[in-house]
Backbone bond lengths (Angstrom), bond angles and torsions (degrees), N, CA, C in turn:
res aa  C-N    CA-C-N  psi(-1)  N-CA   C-N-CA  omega(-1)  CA-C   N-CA-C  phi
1 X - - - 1.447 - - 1.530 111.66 -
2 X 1.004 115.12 -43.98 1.792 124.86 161.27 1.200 118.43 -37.74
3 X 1.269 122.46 -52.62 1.829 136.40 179.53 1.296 86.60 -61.81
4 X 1.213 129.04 -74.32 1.312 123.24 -155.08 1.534 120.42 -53.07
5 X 1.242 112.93 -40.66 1.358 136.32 159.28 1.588 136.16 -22.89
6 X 1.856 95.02 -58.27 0.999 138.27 -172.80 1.394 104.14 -89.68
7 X 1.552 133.69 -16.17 1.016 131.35 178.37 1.453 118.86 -123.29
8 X 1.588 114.44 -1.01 1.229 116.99 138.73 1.744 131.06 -69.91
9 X 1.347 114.22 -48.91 1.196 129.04 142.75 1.176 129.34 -26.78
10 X 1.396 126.54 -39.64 1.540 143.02 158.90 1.586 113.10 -43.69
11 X 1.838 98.19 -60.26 1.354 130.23 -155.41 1.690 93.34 -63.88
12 X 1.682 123.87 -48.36 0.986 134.59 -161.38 1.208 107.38 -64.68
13 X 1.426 125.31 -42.28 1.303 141.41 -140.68 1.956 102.97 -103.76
14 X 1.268 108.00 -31.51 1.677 135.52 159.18 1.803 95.40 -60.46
15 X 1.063 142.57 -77.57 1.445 163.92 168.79 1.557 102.91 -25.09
16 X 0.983 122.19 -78.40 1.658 134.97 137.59 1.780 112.62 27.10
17 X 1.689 58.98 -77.72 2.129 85.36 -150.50 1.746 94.48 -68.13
18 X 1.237 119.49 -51.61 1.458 130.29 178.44 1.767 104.30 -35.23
19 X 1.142 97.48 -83.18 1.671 109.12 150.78 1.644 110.21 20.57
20 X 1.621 94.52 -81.78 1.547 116.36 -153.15 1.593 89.61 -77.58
21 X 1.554 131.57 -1.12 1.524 113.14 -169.48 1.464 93.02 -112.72
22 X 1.865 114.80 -30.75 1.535 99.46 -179.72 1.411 105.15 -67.75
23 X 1.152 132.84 -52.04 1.629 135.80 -158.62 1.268 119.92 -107.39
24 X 1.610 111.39 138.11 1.644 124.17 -160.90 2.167 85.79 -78.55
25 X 1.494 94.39 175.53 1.587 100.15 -179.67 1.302 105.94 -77.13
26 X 1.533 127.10 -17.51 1.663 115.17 -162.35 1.439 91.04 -86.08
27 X 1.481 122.35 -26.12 1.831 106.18 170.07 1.486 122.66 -69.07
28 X 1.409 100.29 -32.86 1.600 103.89 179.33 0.839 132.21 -62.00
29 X 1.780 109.92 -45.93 1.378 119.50 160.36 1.760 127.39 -57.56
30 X 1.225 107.58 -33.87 1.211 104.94 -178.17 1.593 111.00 -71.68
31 X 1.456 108.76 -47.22 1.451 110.21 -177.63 1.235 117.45 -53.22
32 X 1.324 115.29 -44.29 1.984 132.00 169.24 1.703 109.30 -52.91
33 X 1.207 134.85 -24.32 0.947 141.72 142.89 1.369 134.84 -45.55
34 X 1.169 99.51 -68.64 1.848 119.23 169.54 1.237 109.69 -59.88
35 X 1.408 129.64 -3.21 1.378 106.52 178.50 1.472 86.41 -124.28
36 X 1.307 126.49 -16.35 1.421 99.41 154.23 1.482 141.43 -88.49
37 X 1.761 122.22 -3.02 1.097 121.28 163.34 1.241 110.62 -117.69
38 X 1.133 114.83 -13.81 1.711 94.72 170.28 1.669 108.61 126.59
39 X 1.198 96.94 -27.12 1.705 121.38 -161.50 1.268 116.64 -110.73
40 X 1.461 134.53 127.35 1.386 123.89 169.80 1.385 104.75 -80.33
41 X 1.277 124.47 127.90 1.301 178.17 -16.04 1.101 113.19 149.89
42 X 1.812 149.33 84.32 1.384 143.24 169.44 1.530 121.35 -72.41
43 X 1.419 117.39 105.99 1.308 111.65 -153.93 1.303 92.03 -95.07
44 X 1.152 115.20 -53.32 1.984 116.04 -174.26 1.077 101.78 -71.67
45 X 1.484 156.04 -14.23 1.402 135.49 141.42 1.928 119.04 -119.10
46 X 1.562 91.66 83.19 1.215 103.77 167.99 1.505 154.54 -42.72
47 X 1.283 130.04 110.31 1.727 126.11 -155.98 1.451 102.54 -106.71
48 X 1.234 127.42 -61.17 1.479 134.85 -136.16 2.047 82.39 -116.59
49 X 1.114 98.47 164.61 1.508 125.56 -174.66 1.406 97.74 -59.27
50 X 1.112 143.65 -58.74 1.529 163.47 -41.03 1.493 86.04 -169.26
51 X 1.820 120.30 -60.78 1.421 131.71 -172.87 1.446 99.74 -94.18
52 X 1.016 123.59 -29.91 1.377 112.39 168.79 1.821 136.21 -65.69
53 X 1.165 91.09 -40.83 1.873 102.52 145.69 1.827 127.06 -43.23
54 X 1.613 87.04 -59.27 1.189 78.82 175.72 1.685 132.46 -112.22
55 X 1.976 91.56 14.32 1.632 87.65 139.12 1.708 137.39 -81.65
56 X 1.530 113.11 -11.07 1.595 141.13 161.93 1.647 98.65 -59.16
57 X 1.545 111.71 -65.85 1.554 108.03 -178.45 1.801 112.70 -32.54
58 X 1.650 103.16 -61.35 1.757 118.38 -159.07 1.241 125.83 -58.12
59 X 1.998 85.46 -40.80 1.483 90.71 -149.56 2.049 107.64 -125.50
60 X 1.784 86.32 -2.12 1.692 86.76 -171.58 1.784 93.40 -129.69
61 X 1.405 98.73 111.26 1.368 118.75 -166.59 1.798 102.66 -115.02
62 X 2.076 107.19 74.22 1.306 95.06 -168.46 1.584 102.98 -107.37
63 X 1.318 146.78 143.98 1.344 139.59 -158.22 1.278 102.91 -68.85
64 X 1.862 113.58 -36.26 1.576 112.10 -153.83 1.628 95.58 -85.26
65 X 1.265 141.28 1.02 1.548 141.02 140.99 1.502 105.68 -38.11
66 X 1.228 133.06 -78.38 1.296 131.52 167.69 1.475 137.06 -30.04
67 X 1.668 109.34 -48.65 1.301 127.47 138.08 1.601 117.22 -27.37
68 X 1.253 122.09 -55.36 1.551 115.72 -153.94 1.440 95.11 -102.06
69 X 1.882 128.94 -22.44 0.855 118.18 161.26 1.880 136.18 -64.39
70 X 1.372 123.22 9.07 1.210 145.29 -140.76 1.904 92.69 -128.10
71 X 0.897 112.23 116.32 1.550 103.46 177.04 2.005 116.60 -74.35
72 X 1.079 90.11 -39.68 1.251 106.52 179.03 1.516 117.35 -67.08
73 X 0.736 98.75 -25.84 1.773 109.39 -163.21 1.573 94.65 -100.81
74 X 1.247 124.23 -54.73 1.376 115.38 166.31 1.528 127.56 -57.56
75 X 1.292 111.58 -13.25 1.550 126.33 159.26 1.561 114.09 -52.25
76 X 1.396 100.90 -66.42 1.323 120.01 178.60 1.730 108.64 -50.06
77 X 1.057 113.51 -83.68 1.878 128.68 174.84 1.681 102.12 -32.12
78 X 1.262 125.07 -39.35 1.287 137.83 157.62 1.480 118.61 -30.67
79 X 1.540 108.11 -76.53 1.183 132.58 -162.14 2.130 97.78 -82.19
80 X 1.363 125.28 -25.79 1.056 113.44 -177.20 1.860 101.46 -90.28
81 X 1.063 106.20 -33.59 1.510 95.67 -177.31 1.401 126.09 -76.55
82 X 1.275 120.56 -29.55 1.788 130.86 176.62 1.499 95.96 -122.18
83 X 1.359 91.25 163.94 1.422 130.73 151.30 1.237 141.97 -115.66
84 X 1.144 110.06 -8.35 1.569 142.82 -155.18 2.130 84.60 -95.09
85 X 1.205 119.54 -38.13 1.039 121.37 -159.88 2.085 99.44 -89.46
86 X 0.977 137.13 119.11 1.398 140.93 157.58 1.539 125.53 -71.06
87 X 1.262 123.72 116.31 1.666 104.83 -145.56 1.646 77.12 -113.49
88 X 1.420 125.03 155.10 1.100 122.72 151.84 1.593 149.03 -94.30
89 X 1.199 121.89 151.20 1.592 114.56 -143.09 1.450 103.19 -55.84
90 X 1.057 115.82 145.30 2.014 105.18 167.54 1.857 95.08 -73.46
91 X 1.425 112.86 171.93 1.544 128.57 164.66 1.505 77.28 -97.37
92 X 1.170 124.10 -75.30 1.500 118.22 -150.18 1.690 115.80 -156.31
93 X 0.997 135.65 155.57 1.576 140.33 151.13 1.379 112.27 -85.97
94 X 1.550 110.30 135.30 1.706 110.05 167.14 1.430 87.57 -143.98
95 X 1.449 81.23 170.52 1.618 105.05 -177.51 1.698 96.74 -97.35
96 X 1.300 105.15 -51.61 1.817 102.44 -159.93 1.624 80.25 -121.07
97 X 1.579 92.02 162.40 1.688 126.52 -179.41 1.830 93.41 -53.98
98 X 1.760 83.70 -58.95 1.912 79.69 -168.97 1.750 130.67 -74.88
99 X 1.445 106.89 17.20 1.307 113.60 170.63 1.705 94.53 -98.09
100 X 1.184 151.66 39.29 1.117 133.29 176.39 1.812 98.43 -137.28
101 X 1.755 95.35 122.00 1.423 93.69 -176.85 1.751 104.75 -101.24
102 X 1.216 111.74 122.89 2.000 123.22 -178.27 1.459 80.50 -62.39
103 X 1.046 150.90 -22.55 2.179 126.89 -162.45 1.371 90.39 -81.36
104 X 1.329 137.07 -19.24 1.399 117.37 -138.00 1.744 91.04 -127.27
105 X 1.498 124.36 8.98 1.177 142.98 163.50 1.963 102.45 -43.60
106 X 1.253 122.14 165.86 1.351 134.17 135.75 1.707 108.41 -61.97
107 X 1.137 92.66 133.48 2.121 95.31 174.95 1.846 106.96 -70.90
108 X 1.333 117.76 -26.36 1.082 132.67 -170.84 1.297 112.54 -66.17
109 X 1.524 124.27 -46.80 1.560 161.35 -158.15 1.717 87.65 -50.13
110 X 1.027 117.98 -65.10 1.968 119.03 -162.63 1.776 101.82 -78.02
């Protein structure tokens, strides 16, 4: 049952990728829309929250989006532009759950 699984899953993921070579993003997006509200979708003149996102996604390609999406980095841009703002200390950055040791916490922290 696993094989089979695993090779539907395959099939899907093959299906997928094809996908992304027949169709540009302004169809994808719109269609991914329409089947979630119901409505085809005005992307170049935007109404609802919904098309406006993903007229920002298509068509507004600004770096400092990326910037503010970044926790860390907005820390930084934070801390160089105001003062007025008090940032609080990190304990630490990790990449994975299991690089983080709880002994080596502040006792105070919980």
């Amino acid at each position: 049952m696993n094989k089979i699984n695993y090779q539907i899953k395959y099939i899907e993921y093959l299906l997928r990728k094809c996908r992304t070579i027949l169709t540009n993003d302004i169809s994808f997006h719109a269609d991914r829309l329409r089947e979630i509200s119901g409505t085809y979708p005005d992307l170049l003149n935007p109404v609802t929250l919904n098309e406006k996102i993903c007229h920002r996604i298509l068509f507004i390609h600004n770096p400092f989006y990326t910037l503010l999406a970044d926790k860390l980095l907005v820390r930084q841009y934070v801390e160089k532009r105001t003062n007025l703002i008090k940032l609080i200390p990190l304990v630490g950055v990790y990449n994975r759950v299991d690089d983080i040791d709880f002994d080596n916490f502040p006792q105070n922290l919980f």
